[in-house]
Backbone as JSON Lines, residues from 0, in Angstrom:
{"i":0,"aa":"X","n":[-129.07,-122.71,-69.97],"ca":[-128.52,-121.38,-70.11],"c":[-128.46,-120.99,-71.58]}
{"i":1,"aa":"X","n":[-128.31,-119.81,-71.8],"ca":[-128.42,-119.23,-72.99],"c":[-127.33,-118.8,-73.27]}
{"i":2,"aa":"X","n":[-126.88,-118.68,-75.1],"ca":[-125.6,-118.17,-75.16],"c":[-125.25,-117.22,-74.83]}
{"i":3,"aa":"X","n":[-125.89,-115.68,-74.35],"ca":[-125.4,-114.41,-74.02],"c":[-125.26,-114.8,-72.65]}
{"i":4,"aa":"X","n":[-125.81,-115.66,-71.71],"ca":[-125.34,-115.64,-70.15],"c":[-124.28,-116.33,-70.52]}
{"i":5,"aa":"X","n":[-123.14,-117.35,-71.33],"ca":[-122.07,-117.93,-71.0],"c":[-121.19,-116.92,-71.71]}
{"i":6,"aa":"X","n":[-121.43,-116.17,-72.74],"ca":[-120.4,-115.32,-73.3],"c":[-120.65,-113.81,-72.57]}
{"i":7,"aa":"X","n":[-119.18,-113.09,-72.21],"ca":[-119.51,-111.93,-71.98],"c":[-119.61,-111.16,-73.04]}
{"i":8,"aa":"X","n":[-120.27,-110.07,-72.54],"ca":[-120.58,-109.07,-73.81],"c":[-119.33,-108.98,-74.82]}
{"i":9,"aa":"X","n":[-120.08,-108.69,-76.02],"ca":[-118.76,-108.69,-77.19],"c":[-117.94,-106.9,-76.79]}
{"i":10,"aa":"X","n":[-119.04,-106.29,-76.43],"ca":[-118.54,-104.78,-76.76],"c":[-117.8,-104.6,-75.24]}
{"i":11,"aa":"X","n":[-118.25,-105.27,-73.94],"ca":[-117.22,-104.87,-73.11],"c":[-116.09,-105.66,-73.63]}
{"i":12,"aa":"X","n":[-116.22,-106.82,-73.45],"ca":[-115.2,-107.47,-74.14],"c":[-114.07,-106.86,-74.74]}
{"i":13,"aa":"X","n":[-114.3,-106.12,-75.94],"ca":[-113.53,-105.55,-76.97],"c":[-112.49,-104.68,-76.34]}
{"i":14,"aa":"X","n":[-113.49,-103.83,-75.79],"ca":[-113.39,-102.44,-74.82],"c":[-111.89,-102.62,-73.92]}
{"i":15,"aa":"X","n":[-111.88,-103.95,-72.99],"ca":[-111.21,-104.48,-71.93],"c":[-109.9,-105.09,-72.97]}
{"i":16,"aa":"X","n":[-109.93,-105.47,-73.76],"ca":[-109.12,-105.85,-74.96],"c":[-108.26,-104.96,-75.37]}
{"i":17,"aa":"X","n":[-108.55,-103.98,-76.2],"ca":[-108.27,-102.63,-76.67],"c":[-107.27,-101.86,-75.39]}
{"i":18,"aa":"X","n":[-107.79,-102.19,-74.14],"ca":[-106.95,-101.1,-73.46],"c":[-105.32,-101.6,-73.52]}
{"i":19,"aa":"X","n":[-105.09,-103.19,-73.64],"ca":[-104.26,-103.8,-73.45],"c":[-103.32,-103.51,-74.64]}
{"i":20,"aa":"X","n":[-103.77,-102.78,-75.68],"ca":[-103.01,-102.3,-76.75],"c":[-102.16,-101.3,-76.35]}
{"i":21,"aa":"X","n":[-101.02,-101.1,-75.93],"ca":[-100.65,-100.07,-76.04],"c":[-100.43,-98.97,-77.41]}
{"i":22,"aa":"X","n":[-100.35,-97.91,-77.23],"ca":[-100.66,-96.95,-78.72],"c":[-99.79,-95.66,-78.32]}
{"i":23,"aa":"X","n":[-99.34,-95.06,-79.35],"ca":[-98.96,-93.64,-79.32],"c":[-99.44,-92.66,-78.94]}
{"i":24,"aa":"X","n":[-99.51,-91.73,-78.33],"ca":[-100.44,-90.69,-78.34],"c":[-100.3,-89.36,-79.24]}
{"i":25,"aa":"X","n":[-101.31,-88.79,-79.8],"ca":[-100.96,-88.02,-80.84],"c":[-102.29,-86.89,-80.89]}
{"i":26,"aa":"X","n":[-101.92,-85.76,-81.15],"ca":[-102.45,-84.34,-81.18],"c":[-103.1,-84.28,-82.65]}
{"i":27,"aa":"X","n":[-104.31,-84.34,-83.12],"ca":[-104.92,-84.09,-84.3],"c":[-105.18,-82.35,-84.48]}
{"i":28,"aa":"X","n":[-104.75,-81.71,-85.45],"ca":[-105.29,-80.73,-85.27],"c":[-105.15,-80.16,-87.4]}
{"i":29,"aa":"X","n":[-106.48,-79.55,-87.04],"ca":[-106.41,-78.87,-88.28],"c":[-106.76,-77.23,-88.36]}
{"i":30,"aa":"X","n":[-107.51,-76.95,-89.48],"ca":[-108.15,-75.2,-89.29],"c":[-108.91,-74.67,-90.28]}
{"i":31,"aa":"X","n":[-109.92,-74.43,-90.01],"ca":[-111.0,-73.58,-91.47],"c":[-111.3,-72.24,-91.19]}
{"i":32,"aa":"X","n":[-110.67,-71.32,-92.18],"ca":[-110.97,-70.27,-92.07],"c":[-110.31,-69.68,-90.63]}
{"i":33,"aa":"X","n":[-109.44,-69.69,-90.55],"ca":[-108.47,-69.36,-89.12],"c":[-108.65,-69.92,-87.74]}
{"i":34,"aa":"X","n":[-109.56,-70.63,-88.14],"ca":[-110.16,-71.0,-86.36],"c":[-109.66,-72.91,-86.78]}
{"i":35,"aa":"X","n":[-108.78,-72.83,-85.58],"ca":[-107.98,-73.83,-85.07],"c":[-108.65,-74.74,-84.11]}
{"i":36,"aa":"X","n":[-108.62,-76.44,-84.46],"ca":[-109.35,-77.38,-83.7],"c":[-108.15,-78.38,-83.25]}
{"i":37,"aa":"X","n":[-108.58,-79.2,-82.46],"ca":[-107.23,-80.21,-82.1],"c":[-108.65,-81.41,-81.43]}
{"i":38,"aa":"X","n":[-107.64,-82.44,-81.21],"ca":[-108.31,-83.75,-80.4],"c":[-107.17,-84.9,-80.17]}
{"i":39,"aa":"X","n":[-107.09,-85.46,-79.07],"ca":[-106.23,-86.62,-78.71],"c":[-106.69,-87.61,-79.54]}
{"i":40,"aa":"X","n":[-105.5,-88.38,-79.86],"ca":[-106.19,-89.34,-80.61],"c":[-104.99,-90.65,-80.21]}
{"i":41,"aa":"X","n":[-105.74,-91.71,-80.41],"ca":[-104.68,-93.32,-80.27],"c":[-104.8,-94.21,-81.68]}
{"i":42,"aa":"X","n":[-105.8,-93.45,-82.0],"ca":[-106.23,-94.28,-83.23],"c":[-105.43,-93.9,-84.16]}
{"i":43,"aa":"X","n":[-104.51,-93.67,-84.65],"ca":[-103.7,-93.28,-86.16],"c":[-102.88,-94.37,-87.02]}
{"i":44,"aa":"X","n":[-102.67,-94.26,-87.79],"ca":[-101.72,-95.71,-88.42],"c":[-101.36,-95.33,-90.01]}
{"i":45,"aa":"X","n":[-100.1,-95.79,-89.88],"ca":[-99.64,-95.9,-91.2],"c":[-100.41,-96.83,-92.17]}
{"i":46,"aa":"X","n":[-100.57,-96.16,-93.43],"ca":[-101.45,-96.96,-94.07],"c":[-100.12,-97.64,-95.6]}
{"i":47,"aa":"X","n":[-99.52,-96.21,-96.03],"ca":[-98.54,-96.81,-97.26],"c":[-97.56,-95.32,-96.87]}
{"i":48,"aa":"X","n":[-96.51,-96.02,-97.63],"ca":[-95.02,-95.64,-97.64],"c":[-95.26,-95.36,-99.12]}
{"i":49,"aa":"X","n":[-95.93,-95.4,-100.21],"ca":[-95.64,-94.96,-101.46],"c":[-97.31,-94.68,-101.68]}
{"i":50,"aa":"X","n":[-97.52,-93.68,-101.87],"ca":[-97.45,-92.79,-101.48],"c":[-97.48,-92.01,-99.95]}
{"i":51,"aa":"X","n":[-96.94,-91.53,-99.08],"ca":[-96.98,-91.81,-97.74],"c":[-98.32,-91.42,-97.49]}
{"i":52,"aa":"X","n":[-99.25,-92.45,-96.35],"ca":[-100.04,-92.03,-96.12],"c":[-100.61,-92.55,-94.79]}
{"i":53,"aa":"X","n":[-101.42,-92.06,-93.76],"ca":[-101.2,-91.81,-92.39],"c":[-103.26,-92.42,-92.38]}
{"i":54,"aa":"X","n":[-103.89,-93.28,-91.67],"ca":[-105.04,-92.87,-91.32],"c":[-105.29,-92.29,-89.61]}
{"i":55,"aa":"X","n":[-106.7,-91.94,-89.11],"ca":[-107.29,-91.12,-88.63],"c":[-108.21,-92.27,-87.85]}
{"i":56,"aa":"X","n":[-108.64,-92.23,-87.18],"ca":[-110.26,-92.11,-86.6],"c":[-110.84,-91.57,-85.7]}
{"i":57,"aa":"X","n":[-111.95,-90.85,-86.47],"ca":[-112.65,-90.09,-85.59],"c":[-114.13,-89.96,-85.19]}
{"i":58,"aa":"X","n":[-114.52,-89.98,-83.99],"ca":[-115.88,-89.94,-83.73],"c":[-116.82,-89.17,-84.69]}
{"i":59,"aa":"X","n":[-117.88,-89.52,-85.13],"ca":[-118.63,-88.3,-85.64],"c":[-119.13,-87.28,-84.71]}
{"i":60,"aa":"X","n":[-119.43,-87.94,-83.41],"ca":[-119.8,-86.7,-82.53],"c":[-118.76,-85.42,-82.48]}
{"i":61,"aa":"X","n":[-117.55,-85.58,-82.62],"ca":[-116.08,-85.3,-82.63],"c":[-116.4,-83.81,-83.13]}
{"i":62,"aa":"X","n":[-116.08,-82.85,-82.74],"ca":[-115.76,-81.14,-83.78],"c":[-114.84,-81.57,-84.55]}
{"i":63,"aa":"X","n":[-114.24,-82.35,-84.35],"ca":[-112.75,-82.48,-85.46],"c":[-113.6,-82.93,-86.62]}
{"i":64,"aa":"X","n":[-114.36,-83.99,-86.88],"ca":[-114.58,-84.79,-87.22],"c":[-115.39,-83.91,-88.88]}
{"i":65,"aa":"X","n":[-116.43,-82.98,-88.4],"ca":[-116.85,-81.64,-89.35],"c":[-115.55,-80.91,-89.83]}
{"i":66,"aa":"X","n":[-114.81,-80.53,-89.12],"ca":[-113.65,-80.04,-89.77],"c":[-112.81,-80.12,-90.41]}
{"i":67,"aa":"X","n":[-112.41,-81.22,-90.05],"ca":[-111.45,-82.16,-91.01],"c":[-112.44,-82.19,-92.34]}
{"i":68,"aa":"X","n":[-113.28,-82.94,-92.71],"ca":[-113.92,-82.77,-93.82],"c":[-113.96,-81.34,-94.06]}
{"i":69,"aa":"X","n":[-114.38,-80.47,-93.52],"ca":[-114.92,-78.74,-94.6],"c":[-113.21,-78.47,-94.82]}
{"i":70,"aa":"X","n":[-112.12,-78.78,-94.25],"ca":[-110.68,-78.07,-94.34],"c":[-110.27,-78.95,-95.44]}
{"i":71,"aa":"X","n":[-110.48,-80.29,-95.15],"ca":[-109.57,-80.75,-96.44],"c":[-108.04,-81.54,-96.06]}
{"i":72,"aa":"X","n":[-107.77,-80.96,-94.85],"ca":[-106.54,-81.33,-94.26],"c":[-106.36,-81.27,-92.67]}
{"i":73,"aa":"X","n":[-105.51,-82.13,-92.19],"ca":[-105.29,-82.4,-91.39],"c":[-103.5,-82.58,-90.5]}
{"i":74,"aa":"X","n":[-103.15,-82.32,-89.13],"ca":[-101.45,-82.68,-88.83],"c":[-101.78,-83.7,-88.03]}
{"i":75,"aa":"X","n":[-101.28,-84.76,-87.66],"ca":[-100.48,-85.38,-86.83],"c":[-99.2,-85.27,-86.68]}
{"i":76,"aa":"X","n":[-99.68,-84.52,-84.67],"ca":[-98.75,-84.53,-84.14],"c":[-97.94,-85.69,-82.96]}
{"i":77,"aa":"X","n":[-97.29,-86.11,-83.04],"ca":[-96.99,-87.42,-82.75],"c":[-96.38,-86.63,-80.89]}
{"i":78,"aa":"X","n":[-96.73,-86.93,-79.75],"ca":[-97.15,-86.39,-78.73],"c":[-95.52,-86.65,-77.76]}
{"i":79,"aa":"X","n":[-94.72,-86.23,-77.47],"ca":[-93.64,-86.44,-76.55],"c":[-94.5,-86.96,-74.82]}
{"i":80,"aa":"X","n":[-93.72,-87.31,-73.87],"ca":[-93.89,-88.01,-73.09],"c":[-94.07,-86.64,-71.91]}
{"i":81,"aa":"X","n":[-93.41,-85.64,-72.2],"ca":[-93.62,-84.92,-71.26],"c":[-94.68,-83.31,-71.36]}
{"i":82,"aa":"X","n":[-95.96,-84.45,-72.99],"ca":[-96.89,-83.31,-73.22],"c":[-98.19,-83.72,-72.4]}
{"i":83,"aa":"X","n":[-98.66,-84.34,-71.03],"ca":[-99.55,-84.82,-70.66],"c":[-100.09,-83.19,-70.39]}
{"i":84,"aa":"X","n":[-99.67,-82.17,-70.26],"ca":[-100.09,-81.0,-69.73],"c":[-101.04,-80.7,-71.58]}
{"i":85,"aa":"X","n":[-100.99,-80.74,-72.61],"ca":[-101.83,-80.97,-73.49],"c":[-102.84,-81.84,-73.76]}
{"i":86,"aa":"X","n":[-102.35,-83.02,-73.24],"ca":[-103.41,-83.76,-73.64],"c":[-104.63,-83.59,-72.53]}
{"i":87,"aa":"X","n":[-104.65,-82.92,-71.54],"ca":[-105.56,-82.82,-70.56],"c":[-105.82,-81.39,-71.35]}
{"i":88,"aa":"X","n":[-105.41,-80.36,-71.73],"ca":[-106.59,-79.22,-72.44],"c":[-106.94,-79.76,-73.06]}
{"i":89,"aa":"X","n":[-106.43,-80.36,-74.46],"ca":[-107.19,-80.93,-76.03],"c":[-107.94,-82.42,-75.46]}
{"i":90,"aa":"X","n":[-108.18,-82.49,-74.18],"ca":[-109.35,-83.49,-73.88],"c":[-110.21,-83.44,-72.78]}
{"i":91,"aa":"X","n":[-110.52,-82.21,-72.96],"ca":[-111.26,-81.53,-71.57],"c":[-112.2,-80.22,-72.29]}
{"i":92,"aa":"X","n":[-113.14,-80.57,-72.61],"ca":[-114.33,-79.67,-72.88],"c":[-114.55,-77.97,-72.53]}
{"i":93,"aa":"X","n":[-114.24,-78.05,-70.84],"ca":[-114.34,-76.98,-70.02],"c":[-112.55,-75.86,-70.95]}
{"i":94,"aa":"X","n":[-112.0,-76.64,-71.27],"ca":[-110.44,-76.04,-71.01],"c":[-109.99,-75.13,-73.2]}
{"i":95,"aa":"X","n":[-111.24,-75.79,-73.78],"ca":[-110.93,-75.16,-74.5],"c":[-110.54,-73.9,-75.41]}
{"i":96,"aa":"X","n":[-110.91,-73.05,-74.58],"ca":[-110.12,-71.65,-75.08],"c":[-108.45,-71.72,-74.83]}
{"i":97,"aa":"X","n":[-108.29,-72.78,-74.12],"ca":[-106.96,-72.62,-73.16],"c":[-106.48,-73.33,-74.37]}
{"i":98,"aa":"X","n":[-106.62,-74.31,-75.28],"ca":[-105.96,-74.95,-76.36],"c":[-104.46,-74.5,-77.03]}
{"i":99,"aa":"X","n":[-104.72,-73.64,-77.64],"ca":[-103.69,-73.33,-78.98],"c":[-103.56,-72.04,-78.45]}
{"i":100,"aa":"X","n":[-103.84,-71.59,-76.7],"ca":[-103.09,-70.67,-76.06],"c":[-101.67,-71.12,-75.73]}
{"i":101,"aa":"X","n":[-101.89,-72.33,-75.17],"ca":[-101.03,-72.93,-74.71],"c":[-99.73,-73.65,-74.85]}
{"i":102,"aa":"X","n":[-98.51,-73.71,-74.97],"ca":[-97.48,-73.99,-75.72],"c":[-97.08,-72.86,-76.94]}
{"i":103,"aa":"X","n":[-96.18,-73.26,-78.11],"ca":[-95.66,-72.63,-79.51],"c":[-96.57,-73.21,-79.89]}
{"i":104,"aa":"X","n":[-97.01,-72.75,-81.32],"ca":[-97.48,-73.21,-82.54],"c":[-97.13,-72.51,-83.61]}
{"i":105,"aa":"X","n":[-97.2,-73.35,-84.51],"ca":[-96.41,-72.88,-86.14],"c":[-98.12,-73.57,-86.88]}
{"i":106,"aa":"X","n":[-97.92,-73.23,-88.14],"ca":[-99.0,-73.44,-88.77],"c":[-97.89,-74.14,-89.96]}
{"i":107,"aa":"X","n":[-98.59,-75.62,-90.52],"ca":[-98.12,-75.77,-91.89],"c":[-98.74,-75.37,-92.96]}
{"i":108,"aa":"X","n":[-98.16,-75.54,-94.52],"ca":[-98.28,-75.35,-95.42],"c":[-99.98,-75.04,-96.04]}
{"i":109,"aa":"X","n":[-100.99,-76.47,-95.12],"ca":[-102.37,-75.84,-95.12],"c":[-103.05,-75.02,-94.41]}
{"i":110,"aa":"X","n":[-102.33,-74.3,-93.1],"ca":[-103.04,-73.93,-91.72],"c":[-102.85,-74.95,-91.1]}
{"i":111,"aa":"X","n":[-103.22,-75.99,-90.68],"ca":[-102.76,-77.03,-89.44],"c":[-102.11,-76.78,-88.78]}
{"i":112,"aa":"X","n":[-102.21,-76.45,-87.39],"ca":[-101.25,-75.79,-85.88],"c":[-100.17,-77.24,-86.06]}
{"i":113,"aa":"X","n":[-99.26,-76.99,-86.07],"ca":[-98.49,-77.88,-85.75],"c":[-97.66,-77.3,-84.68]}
{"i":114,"aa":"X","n":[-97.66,-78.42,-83.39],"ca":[-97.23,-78.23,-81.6],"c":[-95.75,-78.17,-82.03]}
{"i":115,"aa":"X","n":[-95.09,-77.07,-81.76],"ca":[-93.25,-76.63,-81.8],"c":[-92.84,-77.59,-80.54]}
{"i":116,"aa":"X","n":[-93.09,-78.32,-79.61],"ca":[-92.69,-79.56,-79.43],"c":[-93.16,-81.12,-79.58]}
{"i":117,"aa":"X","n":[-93.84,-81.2,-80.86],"ca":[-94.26,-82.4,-80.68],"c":[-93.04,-83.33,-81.69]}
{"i":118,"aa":"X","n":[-93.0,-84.71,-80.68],"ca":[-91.44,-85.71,-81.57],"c":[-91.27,-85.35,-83.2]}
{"i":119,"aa":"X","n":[-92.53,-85.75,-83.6],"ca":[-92.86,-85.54,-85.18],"c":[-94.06,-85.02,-85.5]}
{"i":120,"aa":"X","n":[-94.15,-84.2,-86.96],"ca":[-95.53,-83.79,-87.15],"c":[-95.78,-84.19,-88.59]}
{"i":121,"aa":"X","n":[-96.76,-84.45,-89.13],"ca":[-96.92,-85.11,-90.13],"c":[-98.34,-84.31,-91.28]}
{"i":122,"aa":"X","n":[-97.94,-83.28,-91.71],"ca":[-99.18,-82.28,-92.31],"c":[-99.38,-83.34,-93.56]}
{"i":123,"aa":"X","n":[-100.75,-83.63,-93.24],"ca":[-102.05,-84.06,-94.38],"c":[-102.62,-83.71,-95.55]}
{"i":124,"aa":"X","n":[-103.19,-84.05,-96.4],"ca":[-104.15,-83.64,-97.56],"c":[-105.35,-84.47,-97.33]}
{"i":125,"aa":"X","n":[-106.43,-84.96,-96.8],"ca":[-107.51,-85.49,-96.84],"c":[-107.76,-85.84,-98.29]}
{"i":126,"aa":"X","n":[-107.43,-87.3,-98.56],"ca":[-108.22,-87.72,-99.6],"c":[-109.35,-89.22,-99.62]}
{"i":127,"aa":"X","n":[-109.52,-89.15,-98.73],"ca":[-110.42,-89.83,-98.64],"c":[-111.19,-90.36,-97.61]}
{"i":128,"aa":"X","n":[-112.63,-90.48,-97.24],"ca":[-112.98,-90.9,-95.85],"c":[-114.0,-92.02,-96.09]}
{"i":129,"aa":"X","n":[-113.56,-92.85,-95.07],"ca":[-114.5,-94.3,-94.93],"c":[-115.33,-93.98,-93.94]}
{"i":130,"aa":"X","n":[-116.78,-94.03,-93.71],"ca":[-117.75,-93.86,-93.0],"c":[-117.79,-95.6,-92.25]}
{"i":131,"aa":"X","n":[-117.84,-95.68,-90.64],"ca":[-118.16,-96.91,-90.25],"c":[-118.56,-96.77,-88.56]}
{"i":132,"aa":"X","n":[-119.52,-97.31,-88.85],"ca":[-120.73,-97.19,-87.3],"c":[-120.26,-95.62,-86.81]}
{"i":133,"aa":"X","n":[-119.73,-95.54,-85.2],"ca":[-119.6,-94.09,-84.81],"c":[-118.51,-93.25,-85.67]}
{"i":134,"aa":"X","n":[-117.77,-93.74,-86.55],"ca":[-116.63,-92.86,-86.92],"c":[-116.39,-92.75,-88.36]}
{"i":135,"aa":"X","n":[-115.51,-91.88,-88.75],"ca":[-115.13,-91.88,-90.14],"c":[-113.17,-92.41,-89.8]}
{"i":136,"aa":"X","n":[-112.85,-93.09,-91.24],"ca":[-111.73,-93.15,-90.88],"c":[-111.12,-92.26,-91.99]}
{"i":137,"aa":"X","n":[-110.73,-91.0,-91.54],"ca":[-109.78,-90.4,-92.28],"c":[-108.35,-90.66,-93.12]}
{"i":138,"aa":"X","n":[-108.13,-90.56,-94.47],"ca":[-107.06,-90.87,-94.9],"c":[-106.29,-89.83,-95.45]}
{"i":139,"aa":"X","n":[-104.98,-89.53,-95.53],"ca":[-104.38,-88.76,-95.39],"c":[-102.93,-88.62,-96.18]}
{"i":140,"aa":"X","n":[-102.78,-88.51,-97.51],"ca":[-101.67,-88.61,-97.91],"c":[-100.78,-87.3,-97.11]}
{"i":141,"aa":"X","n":[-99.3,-88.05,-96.68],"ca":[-98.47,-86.8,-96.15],"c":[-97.82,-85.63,-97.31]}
{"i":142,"aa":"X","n":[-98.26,-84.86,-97.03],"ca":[-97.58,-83.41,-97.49],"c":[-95.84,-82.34,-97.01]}
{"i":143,"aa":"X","n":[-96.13,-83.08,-95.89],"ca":[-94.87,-82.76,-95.33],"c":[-94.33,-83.36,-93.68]}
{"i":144,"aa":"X","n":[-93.33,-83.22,-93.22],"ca":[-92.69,-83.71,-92.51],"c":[-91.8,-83.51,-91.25]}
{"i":145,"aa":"X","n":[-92.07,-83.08,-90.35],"ca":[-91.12,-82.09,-89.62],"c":[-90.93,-82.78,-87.86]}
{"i":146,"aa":"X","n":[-89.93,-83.06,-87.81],"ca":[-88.92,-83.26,-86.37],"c":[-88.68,-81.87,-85.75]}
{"i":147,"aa":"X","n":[-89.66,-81.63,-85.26],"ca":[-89.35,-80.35,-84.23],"c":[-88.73,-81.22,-82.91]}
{"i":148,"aa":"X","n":[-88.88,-82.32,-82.25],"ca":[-88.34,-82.67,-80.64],"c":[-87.88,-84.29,-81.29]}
{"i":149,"aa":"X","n":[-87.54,-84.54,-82.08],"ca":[-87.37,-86.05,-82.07],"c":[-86.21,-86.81,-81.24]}
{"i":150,"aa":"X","n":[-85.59,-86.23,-80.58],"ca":[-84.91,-86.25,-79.68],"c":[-85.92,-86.76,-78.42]}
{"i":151,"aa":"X","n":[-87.13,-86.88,-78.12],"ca":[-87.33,-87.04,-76.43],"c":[-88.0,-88.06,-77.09]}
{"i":152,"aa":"X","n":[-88.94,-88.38,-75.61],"ca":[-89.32,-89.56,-75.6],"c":[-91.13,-89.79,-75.6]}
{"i":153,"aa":"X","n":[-91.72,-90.69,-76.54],"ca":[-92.79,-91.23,-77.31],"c":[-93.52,-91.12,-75.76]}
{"i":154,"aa":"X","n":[-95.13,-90.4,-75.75],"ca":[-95.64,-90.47,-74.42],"c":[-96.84,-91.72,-75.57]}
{"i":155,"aa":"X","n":[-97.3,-92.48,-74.29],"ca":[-97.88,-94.03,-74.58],"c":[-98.92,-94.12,-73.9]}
{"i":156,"aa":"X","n":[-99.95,-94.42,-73.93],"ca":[-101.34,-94.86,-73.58],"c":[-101.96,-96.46,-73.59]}
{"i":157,"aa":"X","n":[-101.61,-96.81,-72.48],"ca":[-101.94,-98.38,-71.98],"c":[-102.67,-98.49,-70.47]}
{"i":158,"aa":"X","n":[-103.77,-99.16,-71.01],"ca":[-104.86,-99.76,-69.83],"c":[-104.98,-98.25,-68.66]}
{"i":159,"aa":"X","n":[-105.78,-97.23,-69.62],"ca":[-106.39,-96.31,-69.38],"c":[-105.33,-95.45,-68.51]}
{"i":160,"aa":"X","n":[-104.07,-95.67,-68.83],"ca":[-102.8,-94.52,-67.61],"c":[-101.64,-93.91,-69.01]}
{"i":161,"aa":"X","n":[-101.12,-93.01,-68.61],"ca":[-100.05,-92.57,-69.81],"c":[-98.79,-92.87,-68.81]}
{"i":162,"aa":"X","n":[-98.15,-93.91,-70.11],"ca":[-96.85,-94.11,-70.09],"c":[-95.44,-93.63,-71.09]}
{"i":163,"aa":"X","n":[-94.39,-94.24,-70.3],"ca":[-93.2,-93.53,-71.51],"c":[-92.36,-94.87,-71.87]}
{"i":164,"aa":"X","n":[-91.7,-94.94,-72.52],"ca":[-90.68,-95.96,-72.79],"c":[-89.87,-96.18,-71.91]}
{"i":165,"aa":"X","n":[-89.31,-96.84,-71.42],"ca":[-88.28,-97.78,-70.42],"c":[-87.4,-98.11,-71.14]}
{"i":166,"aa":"X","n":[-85.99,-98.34,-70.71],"ca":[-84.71,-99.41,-71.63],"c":[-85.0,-100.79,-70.88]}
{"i":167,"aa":"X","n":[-85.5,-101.79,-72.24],"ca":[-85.06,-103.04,-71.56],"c":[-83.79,-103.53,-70.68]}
C-alpha cells in the first residue's frame, strides 16, 4: 500500500477538524463610495491589545475581499444569537438587495454599516494585508468601539449548525 491509501486526505481532514472549532460569528461589512458590502465570517481574531488590532480572512473570490482593499476599512460586527435571520441574507447570493434593507444601520466614522444590534462592533483602518493560497488576511487596527446589544447572547458556529451559549 501506498502512503495516500493509509492516510486520509490532508484537506478533508483539516476541513472535518476545523468544524470541531467552535467560533463566533461575525458580520464583516464595509463601503466605497456609498455602496455598502457585508459577509459572514468565523475567521476573525485578535491580533494585539497595543495597538488594538483585529484580523480578517477573506476569500479572494469574496466581493468583500476587492472592497475592503479599494475602502481602506473595514467593521466587525460581532453577531448576537438571535441574528441567524442575517446571517442567512449576508450568506445567500439570491437575497442580496435584501442586505442593509434589513434591520437598523448606523454608519461609523469611515462609512462601515455598523448592525444597531450587533453585541459589539469594532470599526477598522486596514493596514495591512497578507496574501495566502485562496485568501488575504486582513489586518485591522481598531478605530473605534461600540456596545450597541452587549447585553444578549454570542450566536456560535460549531460542526456546520449555529449555536448559543448554555450555563454550565
Amino acid at each position: 500500500m501506498t502512503d495516500s491509501l493509509l492516510m486520509p486526505d490532508i484537506a478533508e481532514a483539516y476541513r472535518g477538524g476545523m468544524r470541531q472549532l467552535a467560533a463566533g460569528v461575525c458580520l464583516i461589512t464595509s463601503a466605497d463610495q456609498q455602496q455598502p458590502g457585508g459577509m459572514i465570517a468565523t475567521a476573525v481574531t485578535s491580533v494585539s491589545a497595543a495597538p488594538p488590532t483585529l484580523l480578517v480572512c477573506v476569500n479572494r473570490n469574496a466581493s468583500m475581499f476587492e472592497l475592503i482593499q479599494r475602502s481602506g476599512h473595514f467593521c466587525v460586527n460581532v453577531l448576537a444569537a438571535d441574528a441567524l435571520g442575517l446571517v442567512d441574507i449576508f450568506s445567500t447570493a439570491a437575497r442580496r438587495a435584501e442586505r442593509f434593507a434589513t434591520g437598523e444601520w448606523h454608519q461609523d466614522a469611515e462609512g462601515s454599516p455598523v448592525a444597531a444590534d450587533a453585541l459589539v462592533a469594532f470599526s477598522c483602518k486596514l493596514v495591512n494585508t497578507v496574501d495566502l493560497h485562496t485568501h488575504a488576511i486582513f489586518l485591522g487596527e481598531v478605530t473605534h468601539v461600540a456596545h450597541p446589544n452587549s447585553d444578549g447572547q454570542p450566536l456560535l458556529y460549531h460542526d456546520r449548525g449555529f449555536h448559543q451559549l448554555s450555563a454550565l
